[in-house]
C-alpha positions as CSV (number, residue, x, y, z in Angstrom):
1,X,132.2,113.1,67.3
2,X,129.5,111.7,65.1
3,X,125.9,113.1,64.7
4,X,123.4,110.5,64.9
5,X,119.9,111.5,64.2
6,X,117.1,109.3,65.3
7,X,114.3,108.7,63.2
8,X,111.0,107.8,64.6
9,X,108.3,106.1,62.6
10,X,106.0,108.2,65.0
11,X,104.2,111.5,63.3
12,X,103.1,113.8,65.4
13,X,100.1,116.1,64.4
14,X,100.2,119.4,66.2
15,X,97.2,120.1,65.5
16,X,94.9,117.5,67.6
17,X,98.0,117.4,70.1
18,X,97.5,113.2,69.5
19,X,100.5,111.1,67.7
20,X,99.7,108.5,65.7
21,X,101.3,105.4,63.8
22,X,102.3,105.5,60.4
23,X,101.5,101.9,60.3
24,X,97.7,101.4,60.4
25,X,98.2,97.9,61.6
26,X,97.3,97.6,65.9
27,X,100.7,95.2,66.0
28,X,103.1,97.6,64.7
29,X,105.5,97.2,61.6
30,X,107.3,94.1,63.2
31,X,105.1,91.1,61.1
32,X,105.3,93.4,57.7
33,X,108.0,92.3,55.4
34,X,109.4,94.9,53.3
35,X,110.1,93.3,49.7
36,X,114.0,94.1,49.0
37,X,116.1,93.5,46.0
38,X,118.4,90.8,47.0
39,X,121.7,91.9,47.6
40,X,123.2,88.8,44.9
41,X,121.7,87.4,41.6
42,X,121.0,84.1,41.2
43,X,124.0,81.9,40.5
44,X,124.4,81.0,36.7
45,X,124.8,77.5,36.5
46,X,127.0,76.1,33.4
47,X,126.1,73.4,31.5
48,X,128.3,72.0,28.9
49,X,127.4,70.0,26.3
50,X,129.0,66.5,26.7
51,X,129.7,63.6,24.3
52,X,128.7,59.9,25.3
53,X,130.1,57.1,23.5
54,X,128.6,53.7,24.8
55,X,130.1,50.3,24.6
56,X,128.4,49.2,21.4
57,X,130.2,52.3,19.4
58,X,126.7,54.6,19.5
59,X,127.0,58.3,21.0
60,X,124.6,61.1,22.3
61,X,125.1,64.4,23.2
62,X,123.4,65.3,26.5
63,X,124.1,69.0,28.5
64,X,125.7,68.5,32.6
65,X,127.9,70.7,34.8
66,X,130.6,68.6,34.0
67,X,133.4,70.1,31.7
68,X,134.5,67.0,30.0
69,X,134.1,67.2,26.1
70,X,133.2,63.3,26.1
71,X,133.0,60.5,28.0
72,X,133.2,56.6,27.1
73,X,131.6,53.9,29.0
74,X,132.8,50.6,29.2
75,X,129.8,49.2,31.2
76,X,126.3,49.9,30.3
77,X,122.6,48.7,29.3
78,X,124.3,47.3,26.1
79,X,126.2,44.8,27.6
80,X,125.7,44.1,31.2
81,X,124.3,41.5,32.0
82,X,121.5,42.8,34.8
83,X,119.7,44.3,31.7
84,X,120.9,41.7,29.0
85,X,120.6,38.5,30.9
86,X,121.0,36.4,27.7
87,X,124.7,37.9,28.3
88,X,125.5,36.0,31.3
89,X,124.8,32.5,29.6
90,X,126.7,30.3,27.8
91,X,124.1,30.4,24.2
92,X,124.3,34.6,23.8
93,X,121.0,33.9,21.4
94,X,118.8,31.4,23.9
95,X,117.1,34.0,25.7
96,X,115.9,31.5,28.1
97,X,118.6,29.8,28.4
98,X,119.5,27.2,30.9
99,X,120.8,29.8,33.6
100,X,118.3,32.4,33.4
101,X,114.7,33.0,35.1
102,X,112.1,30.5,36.2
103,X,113.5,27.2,33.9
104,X,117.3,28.1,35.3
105,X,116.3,27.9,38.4
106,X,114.3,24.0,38.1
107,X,117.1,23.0,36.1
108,X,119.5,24.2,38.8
109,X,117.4,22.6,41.7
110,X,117.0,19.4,39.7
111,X,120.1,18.7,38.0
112,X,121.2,16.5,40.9
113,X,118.7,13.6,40.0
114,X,120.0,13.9,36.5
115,X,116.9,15.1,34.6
116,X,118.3,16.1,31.7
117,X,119.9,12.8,31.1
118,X,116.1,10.9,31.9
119,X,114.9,13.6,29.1
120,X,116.7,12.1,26.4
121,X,116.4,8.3,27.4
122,X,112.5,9.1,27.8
123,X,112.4,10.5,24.3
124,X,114.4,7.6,22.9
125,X,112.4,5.0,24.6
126,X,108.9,6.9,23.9
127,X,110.1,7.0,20.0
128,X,110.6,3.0,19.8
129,X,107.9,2.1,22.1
130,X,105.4,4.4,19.1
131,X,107.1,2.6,16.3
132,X,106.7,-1.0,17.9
133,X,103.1,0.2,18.5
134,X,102.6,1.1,15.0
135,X,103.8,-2.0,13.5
136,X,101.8,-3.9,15.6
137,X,98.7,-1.7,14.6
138,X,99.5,-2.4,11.0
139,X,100.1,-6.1,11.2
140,X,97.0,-6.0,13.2
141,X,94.8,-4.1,10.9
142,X,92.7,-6.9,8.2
143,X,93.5,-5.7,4.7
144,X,90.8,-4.1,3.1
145,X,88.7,-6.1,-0.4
């Protein structure tokens, strides 16, 4: 029905009466790769310009695959409190205040034994004990001719 005609990589030379590759390679054509156009482009990847409006009110423009026009936040580095820590407390403007890093954590551990009760009496009681000491330093001291 159908005519198929074979065709052979082989070249014979009349000539010589020998046949020899087209190929000059001793393995054959099976490890050369012939360089092909590829049957598809590339995809095109869209990327959409996109409006970011963060808690604080402040807004950027950055380009992603997704086709919203804008997107608001309602959590971020503005005012959470893993990058804001002075958030979390009960003074927003004590940095170190008594919950956060290395003095929250003494404080925590000691609170039991009522330190920060003992501060202020030891403060008090250091303040009278300099005064006494200065009076008696002046009653003390000989007045001068």
């Amino acid at each position: 029905m159908f005519n198929i005609r074979r065709i052979s990589f082989k070249s014979t030379l009349t000539a010589a009466g020998t046949s020899r590759s087209i190929s000059s390679s001793p393995y054959g054509r099976t490890h050369v790769w012939r360089r092909r156009a590829p049957k598809l482009p590339n995809p095109v990847v869209p990327h959409f310009p996109q409006r970011v409006i963060l808690a604080d009110g402040s807004t950027f423009i950055h380009y992603t695959t997704s086709p919203r026009p804008f997107i608001k936040l309602t959590r971020d580095t503005t005012n959470n409190p893993v990058w804001n820590p002075w958030l979390a407390g009960d003074n927003p403007e004590d940095g170190e205040g008594a919950q956060v890093g290395r003095m929250g954590r003494f404080r925590r551990k000691f609170e039991e034994l009522g330190g920060a009760e003992m501060d202020d009496e030891w403060v008090v009681m250091e303040n009278s004990e300099d005064e006494r000491l200065g009076q008696r330093v002046e009653t003390n001291v000989p007045a001068l001719p």
